[in-house]
C-alpha positions as CSV (number, residue, x, y, z in Angstrom):
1,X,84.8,76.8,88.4
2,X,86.9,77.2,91.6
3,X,86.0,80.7,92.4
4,X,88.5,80.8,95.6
5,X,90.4,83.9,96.6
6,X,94.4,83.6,97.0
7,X,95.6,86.1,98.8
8,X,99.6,86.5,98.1
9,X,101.3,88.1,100.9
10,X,104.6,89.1,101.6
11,X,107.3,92.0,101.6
12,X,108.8,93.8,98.9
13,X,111.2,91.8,96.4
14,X,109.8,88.2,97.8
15,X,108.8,86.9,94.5
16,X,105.1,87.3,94.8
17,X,104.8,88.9,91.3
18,X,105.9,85.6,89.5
19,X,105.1,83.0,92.2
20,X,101.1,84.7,91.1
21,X,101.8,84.0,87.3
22,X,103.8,80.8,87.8
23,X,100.3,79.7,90.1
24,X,97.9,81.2,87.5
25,X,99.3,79.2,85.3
26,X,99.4,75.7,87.2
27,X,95.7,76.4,88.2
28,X,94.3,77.0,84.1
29,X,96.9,73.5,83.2
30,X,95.4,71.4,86.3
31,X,91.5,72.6,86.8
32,X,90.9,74.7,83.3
33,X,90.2,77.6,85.5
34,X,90.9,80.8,84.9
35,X,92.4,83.1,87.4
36,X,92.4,86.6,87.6
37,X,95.8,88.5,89.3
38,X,95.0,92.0,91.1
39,X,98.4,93.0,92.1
40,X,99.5,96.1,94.1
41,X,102.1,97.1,91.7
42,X,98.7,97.9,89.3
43,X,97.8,100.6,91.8
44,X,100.8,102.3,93.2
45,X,103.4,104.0,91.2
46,X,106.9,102.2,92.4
47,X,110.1,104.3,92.1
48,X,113.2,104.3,93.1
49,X,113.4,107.8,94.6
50,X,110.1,107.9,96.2
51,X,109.0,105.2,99.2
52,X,105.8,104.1,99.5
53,X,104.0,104.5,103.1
54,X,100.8,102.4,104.5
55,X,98.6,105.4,103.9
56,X,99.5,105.0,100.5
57,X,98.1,101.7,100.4
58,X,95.5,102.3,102.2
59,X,94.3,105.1,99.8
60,X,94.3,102.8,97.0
61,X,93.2,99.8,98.8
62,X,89.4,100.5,97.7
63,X,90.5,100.2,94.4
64,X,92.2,96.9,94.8
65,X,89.2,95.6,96.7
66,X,87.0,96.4,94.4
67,X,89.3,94.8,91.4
68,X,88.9,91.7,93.7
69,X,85.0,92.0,94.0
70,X,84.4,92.7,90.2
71,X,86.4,89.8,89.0
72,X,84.7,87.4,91.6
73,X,81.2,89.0,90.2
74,X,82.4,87.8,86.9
75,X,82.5,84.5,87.9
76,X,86.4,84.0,88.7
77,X,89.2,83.5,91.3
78,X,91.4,85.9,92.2
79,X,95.2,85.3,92.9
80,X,96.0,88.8,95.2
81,X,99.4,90.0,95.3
82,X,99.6,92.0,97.5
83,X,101.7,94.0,100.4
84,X,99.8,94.0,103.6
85,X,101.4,96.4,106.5
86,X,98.6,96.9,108.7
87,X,94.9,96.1,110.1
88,X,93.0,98.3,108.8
89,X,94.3,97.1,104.9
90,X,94.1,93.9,105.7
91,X,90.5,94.4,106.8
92,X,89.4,96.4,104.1
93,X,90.7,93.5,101.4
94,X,88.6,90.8,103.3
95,X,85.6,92.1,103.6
96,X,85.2,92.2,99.6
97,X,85.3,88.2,99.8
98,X,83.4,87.9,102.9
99,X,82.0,84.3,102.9
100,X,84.3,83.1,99.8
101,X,86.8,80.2,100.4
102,X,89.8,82.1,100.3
103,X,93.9,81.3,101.7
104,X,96.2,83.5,103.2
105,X,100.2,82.5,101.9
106,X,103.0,84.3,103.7
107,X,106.0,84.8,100.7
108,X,108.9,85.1,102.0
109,X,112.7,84.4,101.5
110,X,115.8,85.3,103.7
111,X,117.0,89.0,104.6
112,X,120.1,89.3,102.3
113,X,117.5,87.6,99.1
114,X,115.4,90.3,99.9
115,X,118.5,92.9,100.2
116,X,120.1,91.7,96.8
117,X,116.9,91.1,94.9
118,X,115.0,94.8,95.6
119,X,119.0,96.2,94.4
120,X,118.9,94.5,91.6
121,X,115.6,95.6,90.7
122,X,116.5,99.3,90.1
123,X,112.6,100.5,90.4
124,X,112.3,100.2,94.3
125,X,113.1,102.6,97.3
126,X,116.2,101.4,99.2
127,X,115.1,99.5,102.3
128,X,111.8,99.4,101.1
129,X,111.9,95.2,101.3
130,X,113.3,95.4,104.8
131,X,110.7,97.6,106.0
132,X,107.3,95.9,104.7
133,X,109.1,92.6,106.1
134,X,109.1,93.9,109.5
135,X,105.4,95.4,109.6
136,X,104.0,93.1,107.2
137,X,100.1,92.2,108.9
138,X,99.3,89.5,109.9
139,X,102.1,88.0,111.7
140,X,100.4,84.4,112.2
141,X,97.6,82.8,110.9
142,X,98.3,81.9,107.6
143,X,97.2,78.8,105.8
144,X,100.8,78.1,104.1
145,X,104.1,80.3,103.8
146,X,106.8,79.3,101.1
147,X,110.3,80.8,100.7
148,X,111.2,81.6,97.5
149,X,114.7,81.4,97.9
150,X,114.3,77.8,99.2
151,X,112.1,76.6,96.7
152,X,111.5,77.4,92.8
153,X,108.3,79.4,91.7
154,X,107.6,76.4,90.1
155,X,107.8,74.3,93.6
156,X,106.0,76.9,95.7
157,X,102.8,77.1,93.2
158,X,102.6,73.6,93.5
159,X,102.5,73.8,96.8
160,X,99.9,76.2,97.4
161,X,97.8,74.3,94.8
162,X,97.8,71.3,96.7
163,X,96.8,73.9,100.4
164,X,94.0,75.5,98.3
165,X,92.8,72.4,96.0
166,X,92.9,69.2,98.2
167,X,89.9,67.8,96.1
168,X,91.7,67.9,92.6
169,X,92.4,64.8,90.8
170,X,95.7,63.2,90.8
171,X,94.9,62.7,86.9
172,X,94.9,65.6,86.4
173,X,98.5,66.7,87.1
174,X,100.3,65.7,84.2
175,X,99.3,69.0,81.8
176,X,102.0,71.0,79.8
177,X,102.2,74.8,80.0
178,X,99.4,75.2,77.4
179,X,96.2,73.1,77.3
180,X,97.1,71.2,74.0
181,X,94.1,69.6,71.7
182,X,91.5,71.0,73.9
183,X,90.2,73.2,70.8
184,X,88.8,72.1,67.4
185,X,92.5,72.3,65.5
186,X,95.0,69.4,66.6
187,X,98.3,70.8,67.7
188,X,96.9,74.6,68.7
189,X,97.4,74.8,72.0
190,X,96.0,77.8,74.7
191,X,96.7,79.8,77.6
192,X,96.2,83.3,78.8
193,X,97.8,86.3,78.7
194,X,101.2,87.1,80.3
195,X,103.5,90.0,80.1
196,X,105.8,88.4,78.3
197,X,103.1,88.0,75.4
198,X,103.3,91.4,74.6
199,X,105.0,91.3,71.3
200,X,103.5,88.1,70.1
201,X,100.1,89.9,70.0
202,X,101.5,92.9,68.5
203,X,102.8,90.5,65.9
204,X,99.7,88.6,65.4
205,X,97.7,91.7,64.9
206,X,100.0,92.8,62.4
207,X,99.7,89.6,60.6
208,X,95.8,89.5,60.6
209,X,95.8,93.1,58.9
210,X,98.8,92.3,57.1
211,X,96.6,91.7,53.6
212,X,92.8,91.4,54.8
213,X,91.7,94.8,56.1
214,X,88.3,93.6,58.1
215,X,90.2,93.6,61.4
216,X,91.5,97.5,60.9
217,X,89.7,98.2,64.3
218,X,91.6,95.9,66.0
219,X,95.2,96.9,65.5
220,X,98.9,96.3,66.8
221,X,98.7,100.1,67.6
222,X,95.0,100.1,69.1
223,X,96.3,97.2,71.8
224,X,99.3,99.4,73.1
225,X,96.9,102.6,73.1
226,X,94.4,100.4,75.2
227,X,96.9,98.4,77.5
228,X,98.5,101.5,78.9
229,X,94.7,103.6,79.3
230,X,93.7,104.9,82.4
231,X,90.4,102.8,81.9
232,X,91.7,99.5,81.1
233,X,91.1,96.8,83.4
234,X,95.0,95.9,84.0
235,X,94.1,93.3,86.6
236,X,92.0,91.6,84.2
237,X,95.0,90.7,81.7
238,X,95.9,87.6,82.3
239,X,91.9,86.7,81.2
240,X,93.0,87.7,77.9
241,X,93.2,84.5,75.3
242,X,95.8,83.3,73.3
243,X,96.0,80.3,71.2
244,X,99.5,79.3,69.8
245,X,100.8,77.0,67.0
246,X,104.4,76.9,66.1
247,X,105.7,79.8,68.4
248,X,103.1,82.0,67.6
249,X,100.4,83.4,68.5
250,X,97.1,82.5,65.6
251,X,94.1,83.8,67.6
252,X,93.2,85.9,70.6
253,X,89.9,86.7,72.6
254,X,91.1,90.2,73.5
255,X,88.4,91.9,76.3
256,X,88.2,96.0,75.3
257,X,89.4,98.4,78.0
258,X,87.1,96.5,80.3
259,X,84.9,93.4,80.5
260,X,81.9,93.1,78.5
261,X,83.0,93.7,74.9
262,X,86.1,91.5,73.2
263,X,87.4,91.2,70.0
264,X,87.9,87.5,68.6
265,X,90.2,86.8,65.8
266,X,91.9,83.9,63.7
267,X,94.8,84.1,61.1
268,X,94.1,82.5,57.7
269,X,94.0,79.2,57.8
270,X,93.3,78.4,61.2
271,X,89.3,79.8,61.0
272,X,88.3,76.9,62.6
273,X,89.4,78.0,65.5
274,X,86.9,80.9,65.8
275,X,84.1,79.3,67.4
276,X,86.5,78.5,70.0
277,X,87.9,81.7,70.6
278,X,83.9,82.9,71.0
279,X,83.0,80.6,73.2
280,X,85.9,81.2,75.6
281,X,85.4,84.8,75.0
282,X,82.1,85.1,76.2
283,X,82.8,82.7,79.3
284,X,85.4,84.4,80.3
285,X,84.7,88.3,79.0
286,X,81.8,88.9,79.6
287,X,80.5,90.5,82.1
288,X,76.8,91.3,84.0
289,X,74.8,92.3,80.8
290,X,76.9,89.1,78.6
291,X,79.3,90.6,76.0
292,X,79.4,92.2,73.0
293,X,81.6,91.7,70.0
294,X,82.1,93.7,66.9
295,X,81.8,92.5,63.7
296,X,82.9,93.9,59.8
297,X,79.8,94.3,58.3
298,X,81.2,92.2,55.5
299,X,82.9,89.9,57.1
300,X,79.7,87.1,56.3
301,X,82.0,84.0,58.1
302,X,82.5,85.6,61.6
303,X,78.5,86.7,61.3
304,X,77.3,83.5,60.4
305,X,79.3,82.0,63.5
306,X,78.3,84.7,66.0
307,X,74.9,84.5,65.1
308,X,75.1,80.3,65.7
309,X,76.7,80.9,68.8
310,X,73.7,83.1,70.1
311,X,75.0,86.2,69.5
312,X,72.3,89.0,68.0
313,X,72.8,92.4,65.9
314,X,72.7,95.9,67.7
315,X,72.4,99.6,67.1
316,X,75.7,99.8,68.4
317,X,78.2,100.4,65.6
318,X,81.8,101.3,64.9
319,X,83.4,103.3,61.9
320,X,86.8,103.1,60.3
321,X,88.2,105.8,58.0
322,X,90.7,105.7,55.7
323,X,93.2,108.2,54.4
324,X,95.7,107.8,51.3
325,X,98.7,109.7,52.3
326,X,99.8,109.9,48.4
327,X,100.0,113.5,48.7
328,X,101.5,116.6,50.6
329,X,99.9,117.8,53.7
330,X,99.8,121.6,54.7
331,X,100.7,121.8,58.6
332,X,100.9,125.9,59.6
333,X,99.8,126.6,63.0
334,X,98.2,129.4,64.2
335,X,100.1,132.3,65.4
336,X,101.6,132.0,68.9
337,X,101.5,128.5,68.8
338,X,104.7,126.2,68.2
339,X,105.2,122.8,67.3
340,X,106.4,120.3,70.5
341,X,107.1,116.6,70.3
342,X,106.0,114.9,73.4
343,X,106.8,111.7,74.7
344,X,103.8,109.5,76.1
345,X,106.1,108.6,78.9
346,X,108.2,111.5,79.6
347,X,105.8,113.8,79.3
348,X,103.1,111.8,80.4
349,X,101.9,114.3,83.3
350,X,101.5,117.1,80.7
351,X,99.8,115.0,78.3
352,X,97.7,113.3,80.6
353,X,96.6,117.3,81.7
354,X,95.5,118.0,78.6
355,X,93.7,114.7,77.2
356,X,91.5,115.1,80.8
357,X,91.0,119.2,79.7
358,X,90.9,118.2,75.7
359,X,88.1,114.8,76.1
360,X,86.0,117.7,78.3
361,X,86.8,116.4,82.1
362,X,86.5,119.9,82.8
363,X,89.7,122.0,83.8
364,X,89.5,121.1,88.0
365,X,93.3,120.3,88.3
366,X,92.8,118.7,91.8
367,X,90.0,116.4,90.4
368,X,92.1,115.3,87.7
369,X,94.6,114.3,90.2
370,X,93.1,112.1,92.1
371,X,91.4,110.5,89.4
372,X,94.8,109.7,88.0
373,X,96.7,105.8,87.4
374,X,100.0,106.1,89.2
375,X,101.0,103.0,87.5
376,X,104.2,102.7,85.5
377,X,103.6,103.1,81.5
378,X,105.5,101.5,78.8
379,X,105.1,102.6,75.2
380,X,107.2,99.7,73.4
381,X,106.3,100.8,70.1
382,X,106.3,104.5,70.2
383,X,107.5,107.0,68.1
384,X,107.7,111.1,69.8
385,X,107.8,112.4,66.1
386,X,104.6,111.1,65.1
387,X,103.3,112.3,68.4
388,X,102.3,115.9,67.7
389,X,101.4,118.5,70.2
390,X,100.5,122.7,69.9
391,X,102.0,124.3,72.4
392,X,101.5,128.2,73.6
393,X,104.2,130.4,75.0
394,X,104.4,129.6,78.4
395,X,105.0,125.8,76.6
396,X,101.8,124.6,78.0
397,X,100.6,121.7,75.2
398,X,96.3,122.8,74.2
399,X,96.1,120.5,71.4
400,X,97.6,117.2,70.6
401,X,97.5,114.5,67.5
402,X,99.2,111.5,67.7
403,X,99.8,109.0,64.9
404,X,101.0,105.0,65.6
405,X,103.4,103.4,62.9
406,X,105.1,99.9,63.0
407,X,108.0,99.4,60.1
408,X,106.3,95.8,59.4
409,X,102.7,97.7,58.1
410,X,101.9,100.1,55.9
411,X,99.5,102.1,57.5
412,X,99.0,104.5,60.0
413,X,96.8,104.8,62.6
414,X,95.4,108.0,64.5
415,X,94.7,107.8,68.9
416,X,94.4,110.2,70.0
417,X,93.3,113.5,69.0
418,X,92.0,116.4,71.4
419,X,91.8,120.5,72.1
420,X,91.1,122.1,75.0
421,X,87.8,123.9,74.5
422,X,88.7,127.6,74.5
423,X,91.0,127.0,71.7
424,X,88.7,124.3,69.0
425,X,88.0,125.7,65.6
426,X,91.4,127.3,64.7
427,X,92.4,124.5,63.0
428,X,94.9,123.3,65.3
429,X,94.1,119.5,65.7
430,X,94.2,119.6,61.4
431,X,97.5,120.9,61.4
432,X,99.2,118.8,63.7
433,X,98.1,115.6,62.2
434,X,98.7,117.4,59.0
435,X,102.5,117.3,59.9
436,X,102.2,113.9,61.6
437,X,100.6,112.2,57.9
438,X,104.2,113.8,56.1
439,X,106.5,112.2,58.5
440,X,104.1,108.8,58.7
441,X,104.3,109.0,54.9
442,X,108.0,109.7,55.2
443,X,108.7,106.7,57.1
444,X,106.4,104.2,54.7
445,X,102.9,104.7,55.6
446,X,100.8,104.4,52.6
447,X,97.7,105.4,54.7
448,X,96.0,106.2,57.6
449,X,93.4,104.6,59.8
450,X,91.4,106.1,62.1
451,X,87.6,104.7,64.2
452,X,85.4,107.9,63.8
453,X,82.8,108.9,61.8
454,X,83.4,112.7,62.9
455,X,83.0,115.5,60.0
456,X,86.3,116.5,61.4
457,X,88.0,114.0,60.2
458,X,86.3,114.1,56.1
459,X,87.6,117.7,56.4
460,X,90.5,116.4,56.5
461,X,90.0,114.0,53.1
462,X,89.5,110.6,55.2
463,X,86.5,108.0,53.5
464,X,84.2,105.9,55.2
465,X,85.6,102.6,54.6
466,X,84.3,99.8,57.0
467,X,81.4,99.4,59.6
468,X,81.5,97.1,62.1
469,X,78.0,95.9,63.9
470,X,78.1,94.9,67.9
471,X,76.6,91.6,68.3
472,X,75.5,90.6,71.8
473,X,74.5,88.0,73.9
474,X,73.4,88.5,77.2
């Protein structure tokens, strides 16, 4: 592997954003490497009401840095989008690659493109474009610069493969978007993960527990929890596997929340695919320790084929419970506590208070703070009245229970559920989710998933139903 360092630089609004997928891309079709984006817009929270200032990317610019010396630890180039307004950023971001092959692109594109194209954008601070264009560091130097407006994404990738990979075959040029008949099944084909992949996931994970339970713990509702987590890796996305066959996706090698464990999965019919998927997820997931992967303990197929592939049982373990919501759930809160729906993006800063407070961060408001992700959340599948929150009279939420239901399944599933410590052991939690299981019920859920094996949640009439074992190779 290629493990060079990209480095994506231009104002606001040039087209760095998709001239870094449409070059991800190019680079896994040509070389069958694997690229990993770190973008600024994962760090900073852009809005259309507030500007952003070089101190604010220069507060965040350790955490960038350090997205761009984890992945290159993990064996993989970076592609860095990135907004560079000064010295002392610029600096910063070098010296995590010190020694590694890198090139510096200028983006850029005429003064009216940038005008029109950061209006038409809605989620930036007027004259924001204009202003990182005129301090945008450094001014000379660079190894290439491409205009966007001149040229297509598609053109300007190209480009910059040709400035970063002199050495690379002429044969090997001719590769569609996906790397067709690389894998064991003819006509599968494979790329990685891209935004615009969001739904087919969702759908293929609602297909694989559509009617074969042993992949509960991987769930449609389980990958938008984790995608949108203030612990997941969002730089590493793009590392994420997907292999296709007739507009759809059939397996994935899904990394979880960070790299070193994945999930691997296959619909019916394709399982020859698997081995595949495990090999690519442990090349490309893993991380400094190899990678764990977690297995239904009944599942005898996937064991036999992690086992062949090196892979060895651990103490580590992972429960599933299941509810049957064939009956009617009692749902009275304590006195002086009402009954709030809350919105995991509108309300986000309140809920986001009291998940730090209710997981037992401790109740330092300024620590919370500045341990926070700024970024942008989107909830595409999320329904407010299923998520439940106790709040006390000032309105302040102190517990919260949130349930996940998709109209194509018919089950529920519970992330996540919390109380803040003075206030455990009135039976708050049970009521809430109490409610949430009628209106889940109301709406077609026939049951309800949840990874625990807490007494709370047997209180509450849940089974033990599946265990999955981690199986690791270092």
């Amino acid at each position: 592997m290629r493990n060079r360092i990209i480095i994506l630089n231009g104002p606001s609004s040039s087209g760095k954003s998709t001239l870094a997928c449409t070059l991800q891309g190019l680079i896994r079709e040509k070389l069958g490497d694997l690229y990993e984006i770190v973008s600024i817009d994962d760090f900073l929270k852009m809005s259309a009401q507030e500007a952003i200032y070089e101190d604010d990317v220069f507060e965040i610019s350790p955490a960038l840095s350090e997205a761009v010396s984890r992945a290159l630890r993990n064996g993989r180039g970076v592609i860095v989008d990135h907004v560079i307004t000064s010295g002392r950023i610029f600096d910063q971001l070098t010296a995590a690659f010190s020694g590694r092959r890198s090139a510096l692109i200028r983006v850029t594109c005429p003064r009216e493109v940038l005008l029109a194209r950061e209006a038409a954008r809605g989620n930036r601070c007027p004259g924001s474009a204009e202003a990182s264009d005129a301090y945008l560091f450094p001014k000379d130097g660079y190894d290439l610069t491409v205009d966007t407006h001149a040229m297509s994404a598609a053109e300007c990738a190209e480009r910059i493969f040709r400035r970063v990979f002199p050495e690379a075959p002429e044969s090997n040029m001719n590769g569609s978007e996906m790397t067709e008949n690389r894998y064991s099944l003819p006509g599968a084909g494979f790329r990685g993960y891209r935004d615009g992949d969001y739904e087919a996931v969702c759908a293929f994970l609602i297909e694989l527990n559509q009617t074969d339970r042993t992949h509960i713990n991987w769930n449609w509702a389980r990958f938008e929890w984790m995608m949108e987590h203030p612990e997941f890796d969002k730089s590493a996305r793009s590392s994420i596997g997907l292999w296709w066959s007739g507009g759809k996706v059939i397996g994935a090698a899904i990394y979880d929340m960070y790299f070193g464990e994945a999930f691997c999965g296959v619909l019916p019919g394709f399982e020859t695919l698997y081995p595949e998927i495990l090999d690519y997820a442990y090349r490309e997931l893993k991380d400094d320790s190899g990678l764990a992967v977690a297995i239904n303990s009944e599942n005898t197929a996937e064991i036999n084929a992690v086992i062949r592939a090196g892979f060895a049982p651990t103490d580590q373990k992972e429960t599933v419970m299941e509810l049957s919501l064939d009956r009617e759930f009692s749902s009275a809160l304590p006195e002086g506590l009402r009954l709030r729906e809350m919105d995991q993006v509108a309300d986000r800063d309140a809920l986001e208070w009291l998940f730090w407070q209710g997981f037992d961060h401790g109740d330092d408001r300024d620590a919370f703070e500045r341990s926070r992700d700024r970024a942008a959340h989107v909830r595409k599948h999320f329904n407010r009245t299923l998520s439940l929150s106790a709040a006390d009279p000032s309105g302040e939420p102190v517990s919260h229970g949130s349930l996940w239901f998709h109209p194509d399944t018919d089950y529920a599933y519970v992330e996540p559920v919390c109380t803040i410590p003075g206030l455990r052991g009135r039976g708050i939690a049970s009521a809430l989710l109490s409610e949430a299981f009628s209106r889940a019920r109301a709406l077609g859920a026939k049951k309800a998933y949840v990874i625990s094996d807490l007494p709370f949640y047997e209180k509450l009439g849940f089974k033990k139903t599946l265990r999955c074992v981690f199986y690791r190779k270092k």
